[in-house]
Structure formats: structure tokens, C-alpha cells
C-alpha positions as semicolon CSV with decimal commas, in nm:
position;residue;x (nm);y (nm);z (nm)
1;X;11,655;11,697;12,764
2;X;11,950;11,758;12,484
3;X;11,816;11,821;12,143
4;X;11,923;11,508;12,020
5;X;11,696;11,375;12,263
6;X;11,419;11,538;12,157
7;X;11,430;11,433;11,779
8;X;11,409;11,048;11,917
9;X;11,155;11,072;12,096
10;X;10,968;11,267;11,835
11;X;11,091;10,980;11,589
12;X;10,951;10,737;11,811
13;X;10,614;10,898;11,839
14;X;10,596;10,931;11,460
15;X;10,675;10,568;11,442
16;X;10,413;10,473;11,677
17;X;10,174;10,676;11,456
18;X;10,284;10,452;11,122
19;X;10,186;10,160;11,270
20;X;9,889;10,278;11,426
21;X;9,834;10,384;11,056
22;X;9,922;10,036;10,929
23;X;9,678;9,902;11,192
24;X;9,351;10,081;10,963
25;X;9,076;9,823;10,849
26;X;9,072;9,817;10,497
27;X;8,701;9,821;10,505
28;X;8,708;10,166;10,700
29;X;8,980;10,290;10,412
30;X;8,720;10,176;10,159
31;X;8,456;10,357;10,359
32;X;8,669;10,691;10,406
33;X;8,779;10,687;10,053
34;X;8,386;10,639;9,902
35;X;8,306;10,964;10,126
36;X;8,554;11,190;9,997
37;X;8,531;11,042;9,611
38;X;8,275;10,849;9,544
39;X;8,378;10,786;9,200
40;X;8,677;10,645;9,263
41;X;8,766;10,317;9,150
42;X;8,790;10,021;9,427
43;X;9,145;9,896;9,583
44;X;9,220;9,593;9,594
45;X;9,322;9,389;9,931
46;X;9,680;9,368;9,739
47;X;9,742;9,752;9,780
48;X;9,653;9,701;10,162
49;X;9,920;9,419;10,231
50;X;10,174;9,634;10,074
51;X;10,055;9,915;10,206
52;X;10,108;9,785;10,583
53;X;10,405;9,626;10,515
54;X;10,554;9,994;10,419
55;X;10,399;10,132;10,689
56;X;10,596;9,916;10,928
57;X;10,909;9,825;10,756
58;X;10,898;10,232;10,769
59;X;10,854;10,216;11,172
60;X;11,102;9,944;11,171
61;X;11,371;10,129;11,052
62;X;11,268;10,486;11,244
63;X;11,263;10,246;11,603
64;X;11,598;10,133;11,487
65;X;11,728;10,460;11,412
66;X;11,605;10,625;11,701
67;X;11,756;10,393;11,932
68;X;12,065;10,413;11,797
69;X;12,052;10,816;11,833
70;X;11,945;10,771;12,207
71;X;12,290;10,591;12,261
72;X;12,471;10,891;12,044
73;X;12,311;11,116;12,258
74;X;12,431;10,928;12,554
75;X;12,774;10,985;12,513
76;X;12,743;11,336;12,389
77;X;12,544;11,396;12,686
78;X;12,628;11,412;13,096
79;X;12,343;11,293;13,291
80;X;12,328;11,402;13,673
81;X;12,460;11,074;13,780
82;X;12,751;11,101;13,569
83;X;12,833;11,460;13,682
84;X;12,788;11,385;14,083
85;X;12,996;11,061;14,088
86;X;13,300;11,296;13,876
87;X;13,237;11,592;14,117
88;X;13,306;11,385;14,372
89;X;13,617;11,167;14,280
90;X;13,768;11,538;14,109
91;X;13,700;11,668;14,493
92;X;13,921;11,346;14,599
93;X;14,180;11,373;14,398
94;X;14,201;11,798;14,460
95;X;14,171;11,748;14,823
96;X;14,516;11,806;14,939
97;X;14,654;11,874;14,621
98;X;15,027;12,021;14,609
99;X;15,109;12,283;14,358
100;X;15,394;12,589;14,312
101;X;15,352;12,906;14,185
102;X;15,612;13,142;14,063
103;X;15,737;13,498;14,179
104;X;15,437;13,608;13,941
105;X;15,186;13,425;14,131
106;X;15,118;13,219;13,813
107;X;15,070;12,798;13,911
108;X;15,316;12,563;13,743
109;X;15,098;12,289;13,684
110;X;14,763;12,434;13,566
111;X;14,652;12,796;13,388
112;X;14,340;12,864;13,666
113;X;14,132;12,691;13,940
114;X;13,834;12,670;13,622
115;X;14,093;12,499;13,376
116;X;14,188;12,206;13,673
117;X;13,832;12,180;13,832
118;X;13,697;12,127;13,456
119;X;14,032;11,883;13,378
120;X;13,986;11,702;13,707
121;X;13,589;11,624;13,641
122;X;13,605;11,526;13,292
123;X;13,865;11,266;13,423
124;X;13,660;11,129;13,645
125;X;13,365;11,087;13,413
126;X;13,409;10,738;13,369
127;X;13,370;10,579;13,039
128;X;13,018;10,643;12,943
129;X;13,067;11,037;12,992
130;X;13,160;11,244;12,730
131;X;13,561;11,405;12,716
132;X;13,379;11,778;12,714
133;X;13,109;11,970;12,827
134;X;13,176;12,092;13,222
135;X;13,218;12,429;13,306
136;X;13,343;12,509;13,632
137;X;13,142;12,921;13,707
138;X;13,369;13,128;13,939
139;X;13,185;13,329;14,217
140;X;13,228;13,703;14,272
141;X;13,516;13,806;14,531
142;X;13,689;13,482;14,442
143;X;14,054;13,511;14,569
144;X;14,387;13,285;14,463
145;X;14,345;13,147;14,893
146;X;13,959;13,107;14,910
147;X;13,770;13,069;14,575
148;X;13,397;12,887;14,506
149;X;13,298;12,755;14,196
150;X;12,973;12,644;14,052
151;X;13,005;12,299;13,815
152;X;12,752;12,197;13,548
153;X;12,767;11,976;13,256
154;X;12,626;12,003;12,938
155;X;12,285;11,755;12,975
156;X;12,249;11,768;13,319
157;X;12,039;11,929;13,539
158;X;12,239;11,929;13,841
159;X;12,486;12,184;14,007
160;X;12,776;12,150;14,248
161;X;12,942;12,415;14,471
162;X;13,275;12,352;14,476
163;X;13,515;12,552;14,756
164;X;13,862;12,547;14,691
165;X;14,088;12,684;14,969
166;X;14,418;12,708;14,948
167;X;14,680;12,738;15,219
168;X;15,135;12,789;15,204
169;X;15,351;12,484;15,240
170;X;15,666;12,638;15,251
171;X;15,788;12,244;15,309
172;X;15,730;12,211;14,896
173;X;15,883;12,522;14,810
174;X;16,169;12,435;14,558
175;X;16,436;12,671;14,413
176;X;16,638;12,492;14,084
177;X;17,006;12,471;14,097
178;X;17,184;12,811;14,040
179;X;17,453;12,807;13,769
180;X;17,794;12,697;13,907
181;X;17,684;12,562;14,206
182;X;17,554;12,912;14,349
183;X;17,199;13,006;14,497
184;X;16,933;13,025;14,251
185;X;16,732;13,389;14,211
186;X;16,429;13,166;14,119
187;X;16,225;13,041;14,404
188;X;15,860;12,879;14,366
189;X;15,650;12,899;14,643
190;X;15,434;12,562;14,741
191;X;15,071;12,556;14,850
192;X;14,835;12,261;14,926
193;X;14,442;12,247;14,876
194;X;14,155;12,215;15,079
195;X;13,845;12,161;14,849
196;X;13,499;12,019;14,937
197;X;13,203;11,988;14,700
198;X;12,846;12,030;14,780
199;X;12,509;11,989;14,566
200;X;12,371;12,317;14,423
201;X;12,486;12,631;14,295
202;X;12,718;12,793;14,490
């Protein structure tokens, strides 16, 4: 449960404890009041009726409030069906994947297999999920041809193992035109993915 969370469901509770406050016979007020000061002058029923009607216009507003903050926290917040239903359609859409790297090794079309697992998820987060918040954990002895990641999302208690493999296509290799019609130097090398998700960390 997000912090956010928390604080509305505290609100609530506080809420429930106005009315439950508003809900007081005046007679045991009277009665409490006498005990503690006996010399105190008596209230009058007036100060009760405006006394419960502050007590749960008060609660009003707090229930309003709150539930407005649980549907703030929604959206700031992944929940675990949220985060499995992305895993999977990012898994999808990786799945076979084409992509080129340069003589460096470096990919073309993304900065690291965190970066485009992360991209890929948040994507496929549907409306309701938030545009932030997943963080894709790379295992020790990852490798740029067999590499396992953990996913998690900020508000969700879930985990998914995600294996990327990766394997050479030299059919999507592509080398741009060379000035004056000659050979170009520059060659980048394709590769396709193989990627499969499974619940739990990795």
C-alpha cells in the first residue's frame, strides 16, 4: 500500500470517528460534562444540532476528499494487474524483435535491454497505469546474447522474470550507401529477440 493510500484510509477512519462522535446522546454529553465540572453552566439542545451538523458536514467533506485521493493514487500507482497484463503484451511485442548494432556493439534503436524492457511495459500499461514507475533489475552474468531481468512497478507487489535472448540475423544486416557509389566502411550487424516472461523474481 502507497503512502497516498495510507493517508485515505486513515482519513476515512477519522471520518468514521466524527460521526460516531456526532452520533453522542446529548443527555450522556450533559452527564460527562456534570462529572468533570459540575459547575458548569447547562447547554442548550441548540449547541447539539449544530454541533452534529459540524461533525458531519466535517466527515462529509473528509469522505469526499478521501475518495478523490484514492483515484489520485490510482493513477500514480501500478497495481499487480496492471503490471502482469503490460509484462505480458511488452513480452509480445519484444518477442522477435529486430534490431542493429554498430561496429561498437552499441544498438541503434535503444541505449540498453533496461531502457526498452522499461519503454516497452510502460506502453503497454493501458490507460489507467501511470507513464513511470517500472524498473526492469538486471541479473549478475547478464551478457548482450542471454540476459534476465527482474520487472517491478512502483505499487505493486508483484515481480516478473523476464529472459531476453538474443540471436544474429545477418539477413537484416544493412551497410548505408558509400560516397560515390563505392562500398560503405560502415556495416551494422542485425539480431532478432527471443524473450519470454515468467512470474517472480528472476
Amino acid at each position: 500500500m502507497d503512502t497516498l493510500t495510507k493517508l485515505n484510509t486513515l482519513s476515512l477512519i477519522l471520518c468514521a470517528g466524527l460521526v460516531a462522535m456526532a452520533c453522542v446522546k446529548a443527555d450522556r454529553v450533559r452527564a460527562w460534562r456534570s462529572s468533570i465540572n459540575p459547575s458548569a453552566p447547562e447547554l442548550p439542545d441548540a449547541a447539539f444540532v449544530v454541533g452534529r451538523v459540524t461533525l458531519v458536514t466535517v466527515a462529509a467533506i473528509g469522505v469526499y476528499a478521501s475518495l478523490q485521493g484514492f483515484g489520485v493514487a490510482d493513477d500514480l500507482s501500478w497495481d499487480d494487474r496492471e503490471l502482469s497484463s503490460a509484462v505480458q503484451h511488452a513480452r509480445d511485442d519484444l518477442d522477435g524483435y529486430m534490431f542493429r548494432v554498430d561496429d561498437s556493439g552499441t544498438p541503434d534503436y535503444f541505449n540498453s535491454y533496461e531502457s526498452l524492457l522499461e519503454d516497452k511495459v510502460v506502453e503497454n500499461g493501458g490507460g489507467d497505469a501511470p507513464q513511470d514507475g517500472v524498473t526492469a533489475t538486471a541479473a549478475d552474468g547478464n551478457t548482450a546474447d542471454d540476459a534476465y531481468f527482474t520487472v517491478t512497478a512502483e505499487g505493486a507487489d508483484g515481480a516478473f522474470c523476464t529472459h531476453i535472448e538474443r540471436t544474429r540475423s545477418k539477413k537484416d544486416d544493412y551497410s548505408p550507401p558509400g560516397l560515390n557509389g563505392r562500398e560503405s566502411f560502415l556495416k551494422y550487424r542485425g539480431y532478432r529477440m527471443a524473450v519470454t516472461a515468467e512470474q517472480g523474481e528472476c
